[in-house]
PARO-635212 format. One record per residue (C-alpha): x, y, z; residue in three letters. Coordinates in nm, 2 decimals, padded with zeros to 4 digits. Layout:
REM PARO-635212
+--------+--------+--------+-----+
!     xx !     yy !     zz !  aa !
+--------+--------+--------+-----+
!      X !      Y !      Z ! ALA !
...
+--------+--------+--------+-----+
REM end
This chain:
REM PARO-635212
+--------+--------+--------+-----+
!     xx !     yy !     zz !  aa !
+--------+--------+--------+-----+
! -00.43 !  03.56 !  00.57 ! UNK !
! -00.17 !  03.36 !  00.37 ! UNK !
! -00.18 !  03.10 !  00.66 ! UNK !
! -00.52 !  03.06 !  00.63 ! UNK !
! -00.52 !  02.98 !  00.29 ! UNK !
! -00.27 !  02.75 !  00.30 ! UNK !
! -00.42 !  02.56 !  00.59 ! UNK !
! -00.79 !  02.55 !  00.42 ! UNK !
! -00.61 !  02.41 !  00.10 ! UNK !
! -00.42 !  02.14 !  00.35 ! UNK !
! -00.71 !  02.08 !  00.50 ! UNK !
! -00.94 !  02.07 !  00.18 ! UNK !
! -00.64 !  01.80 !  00.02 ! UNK !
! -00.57 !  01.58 !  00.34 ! UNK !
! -00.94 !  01.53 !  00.37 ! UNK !
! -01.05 !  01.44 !  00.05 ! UNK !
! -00.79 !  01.18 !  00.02 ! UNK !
! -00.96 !  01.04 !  00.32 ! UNK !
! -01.23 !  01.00 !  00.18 ! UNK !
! -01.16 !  00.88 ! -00.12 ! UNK !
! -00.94 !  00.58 !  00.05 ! UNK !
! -01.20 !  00.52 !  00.33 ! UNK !
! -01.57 !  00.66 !  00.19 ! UNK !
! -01.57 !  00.63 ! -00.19 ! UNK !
! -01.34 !  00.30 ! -00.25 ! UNK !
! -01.45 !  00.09 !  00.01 ! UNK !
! -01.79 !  00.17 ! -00.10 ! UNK !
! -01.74 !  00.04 ! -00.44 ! UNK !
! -01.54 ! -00.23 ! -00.38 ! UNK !
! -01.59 ! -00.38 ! -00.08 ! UNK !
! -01.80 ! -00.69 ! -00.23 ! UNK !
! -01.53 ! -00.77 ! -00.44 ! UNK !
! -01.38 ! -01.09 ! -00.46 ! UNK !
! -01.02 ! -00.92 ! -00.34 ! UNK !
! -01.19 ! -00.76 ! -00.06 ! UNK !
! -01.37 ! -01.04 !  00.10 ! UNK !
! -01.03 ! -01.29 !  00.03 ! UNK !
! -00.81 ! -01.01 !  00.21 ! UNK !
! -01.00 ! -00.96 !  00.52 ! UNK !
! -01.04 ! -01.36 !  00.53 ! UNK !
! -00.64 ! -01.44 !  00.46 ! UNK !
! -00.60 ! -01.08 !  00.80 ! UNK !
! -00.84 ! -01.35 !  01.05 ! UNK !
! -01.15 ! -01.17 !  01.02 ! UNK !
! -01.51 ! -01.31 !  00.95 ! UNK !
! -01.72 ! -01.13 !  00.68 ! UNK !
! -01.95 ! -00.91 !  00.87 ! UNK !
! -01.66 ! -00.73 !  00.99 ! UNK !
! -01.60 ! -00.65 !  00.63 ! UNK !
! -01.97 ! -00.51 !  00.62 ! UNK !
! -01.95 ! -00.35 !  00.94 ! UNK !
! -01.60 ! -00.19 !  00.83 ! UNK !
! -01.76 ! -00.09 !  00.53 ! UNK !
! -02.07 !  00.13 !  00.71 ! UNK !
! -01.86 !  00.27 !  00.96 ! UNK !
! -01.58 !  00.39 !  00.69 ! UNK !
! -01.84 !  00.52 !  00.48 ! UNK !
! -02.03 !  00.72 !  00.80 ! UNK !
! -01.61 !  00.82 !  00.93 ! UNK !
! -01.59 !  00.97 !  00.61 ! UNK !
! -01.90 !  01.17 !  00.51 ! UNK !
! -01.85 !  01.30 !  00.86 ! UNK !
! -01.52 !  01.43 !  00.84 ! UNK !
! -01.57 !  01.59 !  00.47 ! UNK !
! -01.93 !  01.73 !  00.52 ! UNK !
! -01.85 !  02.08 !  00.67 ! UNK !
! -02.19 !  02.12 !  00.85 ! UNK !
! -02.09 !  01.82 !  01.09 ! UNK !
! -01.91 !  01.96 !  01.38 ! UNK !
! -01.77 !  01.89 !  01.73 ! UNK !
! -01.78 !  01.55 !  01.91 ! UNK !
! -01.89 !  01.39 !  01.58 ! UNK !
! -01.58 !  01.46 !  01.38 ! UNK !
! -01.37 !  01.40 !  01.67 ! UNK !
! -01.52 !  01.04 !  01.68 ! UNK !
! -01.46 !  00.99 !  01.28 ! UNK !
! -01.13 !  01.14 !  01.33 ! UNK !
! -01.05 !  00.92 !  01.64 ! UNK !
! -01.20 !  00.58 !  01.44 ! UNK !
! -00.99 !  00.60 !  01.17 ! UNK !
! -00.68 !  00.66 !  01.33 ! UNK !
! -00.77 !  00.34 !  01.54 ! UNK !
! -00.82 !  00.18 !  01.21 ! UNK !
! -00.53 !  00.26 !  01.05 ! UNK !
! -00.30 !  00.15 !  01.31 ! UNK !
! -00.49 ! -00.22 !  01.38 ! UNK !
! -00.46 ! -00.21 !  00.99 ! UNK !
! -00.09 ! -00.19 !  01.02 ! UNK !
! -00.08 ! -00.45 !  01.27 ! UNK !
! -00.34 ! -00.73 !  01.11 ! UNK !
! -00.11 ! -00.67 !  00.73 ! UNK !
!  00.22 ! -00.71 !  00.98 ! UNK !
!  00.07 ! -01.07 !  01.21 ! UNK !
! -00.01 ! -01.18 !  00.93 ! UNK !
!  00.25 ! -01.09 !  00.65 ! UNK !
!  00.56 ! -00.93 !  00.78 ! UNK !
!  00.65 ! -00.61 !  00.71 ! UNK !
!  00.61 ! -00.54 !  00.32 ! UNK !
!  00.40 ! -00.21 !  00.18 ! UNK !
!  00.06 ! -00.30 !  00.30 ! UNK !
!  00.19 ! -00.31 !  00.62 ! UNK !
!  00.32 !  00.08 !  00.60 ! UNK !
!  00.06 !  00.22 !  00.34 ! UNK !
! -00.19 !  00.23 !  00.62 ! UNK !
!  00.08 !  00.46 !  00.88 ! UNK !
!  00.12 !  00.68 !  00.60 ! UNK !
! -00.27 !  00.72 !  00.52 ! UNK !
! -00.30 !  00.79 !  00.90 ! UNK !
!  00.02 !  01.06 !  00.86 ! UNK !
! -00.24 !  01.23 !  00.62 ! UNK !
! -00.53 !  01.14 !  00.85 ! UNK !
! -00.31 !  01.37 !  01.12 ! UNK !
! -00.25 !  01.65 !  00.86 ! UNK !
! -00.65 !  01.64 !  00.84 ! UNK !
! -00.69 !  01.73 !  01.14 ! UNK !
! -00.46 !  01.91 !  01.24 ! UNK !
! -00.52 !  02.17 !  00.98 ! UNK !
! -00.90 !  02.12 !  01.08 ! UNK !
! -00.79 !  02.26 !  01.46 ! UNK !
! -00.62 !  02.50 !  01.33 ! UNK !
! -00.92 !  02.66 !  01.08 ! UNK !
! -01.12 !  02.62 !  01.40 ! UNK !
! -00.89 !  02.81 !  01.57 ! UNK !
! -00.87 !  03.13 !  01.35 ! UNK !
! -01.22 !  03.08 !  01.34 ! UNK !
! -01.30 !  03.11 !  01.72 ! UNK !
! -01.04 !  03.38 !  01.76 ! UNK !
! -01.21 !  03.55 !  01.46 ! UNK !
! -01.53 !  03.54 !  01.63 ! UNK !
! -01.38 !  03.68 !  01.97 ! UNK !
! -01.22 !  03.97 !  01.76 ! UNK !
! -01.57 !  04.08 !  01.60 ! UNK !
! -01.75 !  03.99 !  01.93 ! UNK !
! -01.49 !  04.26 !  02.10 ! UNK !
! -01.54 !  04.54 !  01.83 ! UNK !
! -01.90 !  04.57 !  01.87 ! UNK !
+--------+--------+--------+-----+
REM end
């Protein structure tokens, strides 16, 4: 029971720091002047900046809404890691390696404490099921 607990608060913490980073903030501030000037200085034309914006937005509502399930959240979960590692490489092509080329490897080392804690609720769950399924 204790391991359960401690996974669902994991879980519960990982994922709402995801998306806060990638659903909330980009959300609010991804018309700003900053925003548009960094993904101009990383190579990028703007509609990738709008597109990037929908899809973290969708990634993110996916993975923290608990009624989406299966292949969906495994998509999100798979997109963002994808993101955060071109992320690391755009900020190092075209600045070196300074913090904004790390921040995004340690957002994805939280992404993978996501969901690994997700697997592992799903896991007690389905063996949970099996157990009740096998005393009736």
């Amino acid at each position: 029971m204790k391991t359960s607990k401690t996974t669902k608060i994991v879980y519960w913490t990982t994922t709402i720091i995801i998306f806060l980073f990638e659903g909330v903030i980009p959300a609010l501030t991804s018309n700003s002047q900053l925003a548009v000037e960094g993904v101009r200085h990383l190579g990028y034309p703007d509609y990738f900046r709008v597109m990037l914006t929908v899809f973290k937005v969708a990634g993110a509502l996916a993975i923290v809404l608990p009624f989406v399930k299966g292949r969906v959240k495994e998509w999100a979960y798979a997109g963002f890691g994808m993101t955060f590692i071109a992320a690391a490489i755009s900020h190092w092509a075209a600045d070196g390696a300074d913090f904004q080329t790390f921040f995004p490897l340690v957002v994805f080392a939280i992404l993978a404490a996501s969901y690994t804690s997700y697997h592992k609720l799903q896991g007690e769950k389905n063996s949970y099921s099996i157990r009740t399924q096998s005393l009736a």
